[in-house]
LUMNU-541357 format. One record per residue (C-alpha): residue in three letters; x, y, z; residue number from 1. Coordinates in Angstrom, 1 decimal. Layout:
BEGIN
ALA_X_Y_Z_NUM
...
REM end
This chain:
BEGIN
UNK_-25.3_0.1_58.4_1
UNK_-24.9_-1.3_54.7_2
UNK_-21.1_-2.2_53.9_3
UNK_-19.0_-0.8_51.1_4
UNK_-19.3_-2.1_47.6_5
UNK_-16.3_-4.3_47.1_6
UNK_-14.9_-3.0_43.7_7
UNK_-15.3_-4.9_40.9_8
UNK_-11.5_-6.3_39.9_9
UNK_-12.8_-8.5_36.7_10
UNK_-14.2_-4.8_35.4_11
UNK_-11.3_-4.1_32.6_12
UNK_-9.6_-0.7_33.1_13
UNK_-11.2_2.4_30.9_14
UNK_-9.7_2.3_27.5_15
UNK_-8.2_5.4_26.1_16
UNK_-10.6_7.0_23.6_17
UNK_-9.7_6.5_20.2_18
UNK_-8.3_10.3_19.0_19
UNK_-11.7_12.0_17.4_20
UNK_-12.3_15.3_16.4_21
UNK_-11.6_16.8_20.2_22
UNK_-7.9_15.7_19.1_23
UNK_-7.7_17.6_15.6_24
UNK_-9.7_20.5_17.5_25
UNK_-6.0_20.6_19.6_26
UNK_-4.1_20.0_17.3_27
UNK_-5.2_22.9_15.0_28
UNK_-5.4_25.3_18.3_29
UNK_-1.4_24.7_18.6_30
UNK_0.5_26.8_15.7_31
UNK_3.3_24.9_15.8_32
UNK_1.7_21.5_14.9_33
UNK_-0.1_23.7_12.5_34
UNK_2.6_25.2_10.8_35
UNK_3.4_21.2_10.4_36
UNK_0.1_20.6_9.1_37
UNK_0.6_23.1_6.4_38
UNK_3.5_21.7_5.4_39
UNK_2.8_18.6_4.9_40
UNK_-0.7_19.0_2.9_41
UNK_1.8_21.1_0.4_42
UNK_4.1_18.6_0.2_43
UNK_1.4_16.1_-0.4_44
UNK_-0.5_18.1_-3.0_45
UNK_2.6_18.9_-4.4_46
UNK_3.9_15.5_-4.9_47
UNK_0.3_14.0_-6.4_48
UNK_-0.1_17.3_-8.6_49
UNK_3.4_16.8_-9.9_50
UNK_2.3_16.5_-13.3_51
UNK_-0.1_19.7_-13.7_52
UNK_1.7_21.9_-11.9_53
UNK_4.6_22.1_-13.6_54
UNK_5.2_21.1_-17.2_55
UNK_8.5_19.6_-17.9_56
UNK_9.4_15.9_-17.3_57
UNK_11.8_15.2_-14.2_58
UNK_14.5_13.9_-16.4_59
UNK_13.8_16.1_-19.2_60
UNK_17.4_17.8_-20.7_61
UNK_16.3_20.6_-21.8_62
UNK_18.6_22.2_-24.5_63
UNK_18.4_25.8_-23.2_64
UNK_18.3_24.3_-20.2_65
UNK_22.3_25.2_-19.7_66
UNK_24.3_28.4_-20.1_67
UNK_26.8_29.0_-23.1_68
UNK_29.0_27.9_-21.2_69
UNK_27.1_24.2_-20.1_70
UNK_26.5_25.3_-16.4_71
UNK_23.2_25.5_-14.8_72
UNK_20.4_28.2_-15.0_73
UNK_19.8_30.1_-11.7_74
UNK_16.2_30.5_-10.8_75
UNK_13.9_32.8_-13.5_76
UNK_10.3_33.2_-15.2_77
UNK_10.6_30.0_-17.0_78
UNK_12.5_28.0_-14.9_79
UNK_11.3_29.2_-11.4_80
UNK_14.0_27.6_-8.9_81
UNK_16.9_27.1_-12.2_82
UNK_18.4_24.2_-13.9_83
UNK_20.6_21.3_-12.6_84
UNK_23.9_20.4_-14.3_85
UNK_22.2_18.1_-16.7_86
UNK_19.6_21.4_-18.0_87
UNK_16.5_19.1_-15.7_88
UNK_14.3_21.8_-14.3_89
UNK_15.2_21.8_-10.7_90
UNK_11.3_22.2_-9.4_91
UNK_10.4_19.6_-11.1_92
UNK_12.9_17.2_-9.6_93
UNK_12.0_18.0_-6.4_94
UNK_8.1_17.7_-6.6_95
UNK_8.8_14.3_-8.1_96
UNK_11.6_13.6_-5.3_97
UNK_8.9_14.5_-2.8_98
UNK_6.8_11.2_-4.0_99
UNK_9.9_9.2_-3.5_100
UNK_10.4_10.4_0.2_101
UNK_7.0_10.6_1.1_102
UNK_6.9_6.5_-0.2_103
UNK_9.7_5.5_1.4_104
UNK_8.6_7.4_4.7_105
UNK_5.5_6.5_5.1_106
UNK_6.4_2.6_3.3_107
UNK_9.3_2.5_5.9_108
UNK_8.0_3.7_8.9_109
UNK_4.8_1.4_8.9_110
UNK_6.9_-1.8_8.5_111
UNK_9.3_0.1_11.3_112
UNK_6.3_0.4_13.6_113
UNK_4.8_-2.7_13.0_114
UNK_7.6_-4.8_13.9_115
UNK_8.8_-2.4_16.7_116
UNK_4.6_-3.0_18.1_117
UNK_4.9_-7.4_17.8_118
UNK_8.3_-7.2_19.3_119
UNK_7.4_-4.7_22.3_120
UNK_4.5_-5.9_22.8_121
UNK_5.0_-10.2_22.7_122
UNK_8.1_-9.6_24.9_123
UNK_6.7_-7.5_27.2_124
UNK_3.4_-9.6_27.8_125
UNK_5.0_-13.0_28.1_126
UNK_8.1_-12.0_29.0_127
UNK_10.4_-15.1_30.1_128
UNK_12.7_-16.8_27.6_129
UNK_10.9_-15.5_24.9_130
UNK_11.0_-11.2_26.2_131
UNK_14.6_-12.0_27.4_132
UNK_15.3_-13.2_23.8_133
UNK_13.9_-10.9_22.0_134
UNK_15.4_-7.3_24.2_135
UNK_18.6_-8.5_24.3_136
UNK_18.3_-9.1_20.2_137
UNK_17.1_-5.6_20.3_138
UNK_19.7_-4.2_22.6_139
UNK_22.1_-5.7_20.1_140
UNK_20.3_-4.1_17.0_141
UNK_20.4_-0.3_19.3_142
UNK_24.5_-0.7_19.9_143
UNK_25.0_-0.8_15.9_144
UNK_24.8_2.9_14.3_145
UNK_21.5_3.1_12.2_146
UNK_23.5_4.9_9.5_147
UNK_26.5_2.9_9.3_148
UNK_23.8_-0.5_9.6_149
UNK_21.8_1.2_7.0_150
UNK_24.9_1.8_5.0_151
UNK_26.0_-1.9_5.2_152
UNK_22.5_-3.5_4.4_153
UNK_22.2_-1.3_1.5_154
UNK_26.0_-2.4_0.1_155
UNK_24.4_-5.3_-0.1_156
UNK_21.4_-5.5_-1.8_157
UNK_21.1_-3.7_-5.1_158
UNK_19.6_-0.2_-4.3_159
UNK_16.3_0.6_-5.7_160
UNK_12.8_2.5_-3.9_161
UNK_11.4_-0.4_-2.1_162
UNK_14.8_-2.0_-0.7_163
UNK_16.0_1.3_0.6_164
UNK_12.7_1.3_2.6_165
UNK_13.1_-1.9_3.6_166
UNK_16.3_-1.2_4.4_167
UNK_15.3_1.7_6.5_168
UNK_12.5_-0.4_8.2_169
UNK_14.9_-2.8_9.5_170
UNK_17.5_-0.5_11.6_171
UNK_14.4_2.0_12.8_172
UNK_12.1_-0.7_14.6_173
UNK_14.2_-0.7_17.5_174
UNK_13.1_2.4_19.3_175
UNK_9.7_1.8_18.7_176
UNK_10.3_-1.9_19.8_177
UNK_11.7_-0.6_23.8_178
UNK_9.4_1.9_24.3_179
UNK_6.1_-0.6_23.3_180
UNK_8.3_-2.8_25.6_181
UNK_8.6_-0.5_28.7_182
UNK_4.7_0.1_28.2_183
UNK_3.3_-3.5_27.8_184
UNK_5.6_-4.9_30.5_185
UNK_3.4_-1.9_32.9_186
UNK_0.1_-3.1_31.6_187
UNK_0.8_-6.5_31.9_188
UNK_0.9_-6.2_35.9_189
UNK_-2.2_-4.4_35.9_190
UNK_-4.8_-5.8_38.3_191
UNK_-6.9_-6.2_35.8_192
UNK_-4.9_-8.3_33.2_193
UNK_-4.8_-10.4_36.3_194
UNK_-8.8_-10.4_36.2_195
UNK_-8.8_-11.3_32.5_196
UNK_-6.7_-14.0_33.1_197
UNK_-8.7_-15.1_36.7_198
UNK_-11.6_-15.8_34.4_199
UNK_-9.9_-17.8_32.1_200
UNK_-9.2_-15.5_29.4_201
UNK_-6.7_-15.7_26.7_202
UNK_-3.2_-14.3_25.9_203
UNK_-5.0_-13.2_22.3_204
UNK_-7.8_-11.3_23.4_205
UNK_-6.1_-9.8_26.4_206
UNK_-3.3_-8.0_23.6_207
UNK_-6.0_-7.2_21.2_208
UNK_-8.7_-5.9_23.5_209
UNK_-6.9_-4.5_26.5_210
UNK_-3.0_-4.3_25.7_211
UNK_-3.2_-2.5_22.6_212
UNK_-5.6_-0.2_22.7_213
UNK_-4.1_1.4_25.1_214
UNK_-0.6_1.4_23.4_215
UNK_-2.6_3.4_20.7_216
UNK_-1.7_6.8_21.6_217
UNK_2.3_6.0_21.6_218
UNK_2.1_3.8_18.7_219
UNK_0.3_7.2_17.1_220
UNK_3.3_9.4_17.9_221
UNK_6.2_7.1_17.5_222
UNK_4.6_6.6_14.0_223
UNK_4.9_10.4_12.9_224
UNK_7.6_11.4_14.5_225
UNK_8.8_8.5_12.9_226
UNK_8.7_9.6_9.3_227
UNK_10.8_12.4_10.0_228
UNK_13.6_10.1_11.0_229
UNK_13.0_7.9_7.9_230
UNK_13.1_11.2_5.8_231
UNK_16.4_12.3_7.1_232
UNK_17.6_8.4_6.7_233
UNK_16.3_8.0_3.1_234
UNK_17.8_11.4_1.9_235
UNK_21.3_10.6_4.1_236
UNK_21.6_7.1_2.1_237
UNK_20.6_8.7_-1.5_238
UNK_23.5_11.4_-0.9_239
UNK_25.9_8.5_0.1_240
UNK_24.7_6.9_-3.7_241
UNK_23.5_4.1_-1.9_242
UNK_19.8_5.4_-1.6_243
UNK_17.6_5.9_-4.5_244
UNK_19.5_5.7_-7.7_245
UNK_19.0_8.1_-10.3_246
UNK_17.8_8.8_-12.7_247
UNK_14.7_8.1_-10.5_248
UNK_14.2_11.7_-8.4_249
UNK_15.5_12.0_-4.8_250
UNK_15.8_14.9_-2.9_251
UNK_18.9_13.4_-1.4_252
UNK_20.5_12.2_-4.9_253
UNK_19.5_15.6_-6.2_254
UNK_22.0_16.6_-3.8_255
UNK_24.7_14.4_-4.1_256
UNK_24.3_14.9_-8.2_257
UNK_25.1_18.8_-7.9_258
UNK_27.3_19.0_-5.3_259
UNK_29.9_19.9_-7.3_260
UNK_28.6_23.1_-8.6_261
UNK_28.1_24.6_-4.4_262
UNK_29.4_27.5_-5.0_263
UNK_29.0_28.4_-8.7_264
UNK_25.2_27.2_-8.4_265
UNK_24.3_27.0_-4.3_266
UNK_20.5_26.8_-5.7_267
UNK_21.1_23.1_-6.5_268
UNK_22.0_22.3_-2.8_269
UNK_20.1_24.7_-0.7_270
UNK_16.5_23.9_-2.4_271
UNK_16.4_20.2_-2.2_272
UNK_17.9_20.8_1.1_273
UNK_15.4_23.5_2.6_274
UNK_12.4_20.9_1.5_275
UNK_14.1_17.8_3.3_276
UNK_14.7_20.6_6.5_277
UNK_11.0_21.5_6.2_278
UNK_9.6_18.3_6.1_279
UNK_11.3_16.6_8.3_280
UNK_10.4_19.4_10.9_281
UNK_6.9_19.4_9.9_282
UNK_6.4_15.8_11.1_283
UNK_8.6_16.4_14.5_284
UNK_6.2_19.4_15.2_285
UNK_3.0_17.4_14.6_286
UNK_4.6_14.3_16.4_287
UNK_5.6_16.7_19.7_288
UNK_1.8_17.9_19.4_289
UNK_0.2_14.7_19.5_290
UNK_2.3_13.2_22.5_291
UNK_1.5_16.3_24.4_292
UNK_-2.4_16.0_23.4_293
UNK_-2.4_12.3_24.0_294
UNK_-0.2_11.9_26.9_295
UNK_-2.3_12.7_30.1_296
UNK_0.7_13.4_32.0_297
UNK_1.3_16.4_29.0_298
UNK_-2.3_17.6_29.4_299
UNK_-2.6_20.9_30.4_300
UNK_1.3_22.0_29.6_301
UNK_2.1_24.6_26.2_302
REM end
């Protein structure tokens, strides 16, 4: 009688396959994460299309821009979604605010994942000292408020587009950072990371061959559902007047610049508004979609 074959324990574990077209087949058979997907290409096309599609400068003053009176148009022919309080077609404003919160999202939320990834993943491989060290700096970061740190880092430095990213990068790694944590700290007791290391292999290649591709589908998430966060953020600080400063286009200081005419002109508020809702929402659906496609434990559920 021929005995068993012993298992192989210096055989690394399957890696998750890298998403392909089997994940965008999903994605588009989910209406939800399509609605999203919609969304978003408009926003996109209509923030690099700025220029030809509408033909006014963003901080144009337009002389019949204003009623007799000097108070903002309300939507018509000419001036499809209406004047601020300074005559500046509103639509134009906001396809050019779209580039600033599409930048600052996508700017913001890479240098929030990145660091997040490095500090999950180097404290939850080597752990010690050096994971103890670097949790409990993160537990520290997570008992601040994001808004009222973002509010005090951006007191400080002069605001402009790339410092309110930063900014933003700096109080959004830290969810990223536990949950790459948590992950790592599973893989790491894996029997065969103990195999890598058995035949003498690395701490490098075991994170860059092993570790992290299979953080790939949570990094993937966490980075879209991400943006929506930084979105939110971004337009939170430019109504504040700490964000973006004008005359440079915000959705948020578009806002905070016609507040005051709310009632007379509720146009100014609620269109800037409805495109920060709907993109913000667009990225969550997408986000929810691709943890449910590329979590196994989701497989399988609407």
């Amino acid at each position: 009688m021929t005995s068993p074959i012993a298992p192989d324990l210096t055989a690394p574990a399957p890696i998750p396959a890298k998403p392909r077209a089997g994940v965008w087949r999903r994605l588009f058979r989910r209406r939800l994460a399509l609605l999203g997907l919609v969304i978003v290409a408009l926003v996109v096309a209509g923030a690099v299309l700025a220029p030809w599609l509408t033909g006014y400068d963003p901080n144009e003053q337009m002389f019949d821009g204003l009623t007799i009176e000097g108070s903002p148009l309300p939507p018509s022919a000419k001036f499809w979604l209406g004047t601020d309080l300074l005559g500046r077609d509103l639509l134009t404003r906001i396809l050019y605010g779209a580039r600033t919160s599409l930048i600052i999202g996508i700017v913001a939320n890479g240098v929030a994942l990145l660091i997040g990834t490095l500090v999950g993943v180097t404290s939850g491989y080597f752990r010690g000292w050096i994971g103890s060290t670097l949790m409990r700096f993160t537990d520290l970061m997570m008992a601040f408020p994001a808004l009222l740190l973002a509010i005090c880092l951006a007191a400080v430095f002069e605001p402009s587009l790339w410092i309110v990213a930063m900014v933003i990068a700096l109080v959004n790694w830290v969810q990223t950072a536990r949950v790459i944590y948590t992950e790592t700290s599973s893989l790491a007791e894996r029997e065969f990371i103990d195999a890598e290391r058995t035949i003498g292999a690395g701490a490098p290649r075991i994170l860059f061959r092993h570790i992290l591709p299979h953080l790939l589908p949570t990094i993937i998430v966490w980075g879209t559902l991400g943006i929506s966060t930084t979105v939110l953020l971004e337009a939170t600080l430019s109504f504040l007047g700490i964000g973006v400063q004008p005359p440079t286009a915000s959705w948020g200081n578009i806002i905070f610049e016609n507040q005051t005419y709310f009632q007379a002109a509720p146009w100014l508020v609620f269109f800037p508004g409805a495109a920060i809702l709907a993109l913000a929402l667009a990225f969550n659906l997408i986000g929810d979609a691709l943890r449910d496609i590329l979590d196994p434990t989701q497989r399988g559920r609407a």
